[in-house]
N, C-alpha and C positions, 0 to 999 in steps of 0.2 A: 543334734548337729547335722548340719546340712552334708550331703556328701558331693564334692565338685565333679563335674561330668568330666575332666580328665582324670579323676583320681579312678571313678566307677567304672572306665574303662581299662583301668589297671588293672583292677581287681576282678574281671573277667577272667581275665588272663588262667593257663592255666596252675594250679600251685598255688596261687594266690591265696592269700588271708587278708578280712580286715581287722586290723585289732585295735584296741581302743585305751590308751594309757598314757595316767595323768592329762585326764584331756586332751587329749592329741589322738589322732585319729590317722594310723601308719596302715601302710599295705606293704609287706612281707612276700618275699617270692624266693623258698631254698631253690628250685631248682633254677631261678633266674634271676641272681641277685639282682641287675641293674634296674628291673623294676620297683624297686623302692622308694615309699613318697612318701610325704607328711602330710596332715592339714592340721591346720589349727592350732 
């Protein structure tokens, strides 16, 4: 799966994870919830 260049810039971020479940493709951030996305 593609990954969208606003999500890849989330996931920069630091803290970040990409994770990948049931098809869906989230970005995770404990120490800075409001980063949180979806794709797909």
């Amino acid at each position: 799966m593609k990954v969208r260049a606003s999500i890849r810039s989330l996931a920069r971020q630091p803290g970040s994870k990409v994770v990948r479940r049931r098809g869906h493709l989230y970005v995770i951030n404990k120490s800075n919830p409001r980063l949180k996305t979806r794709q797909g």
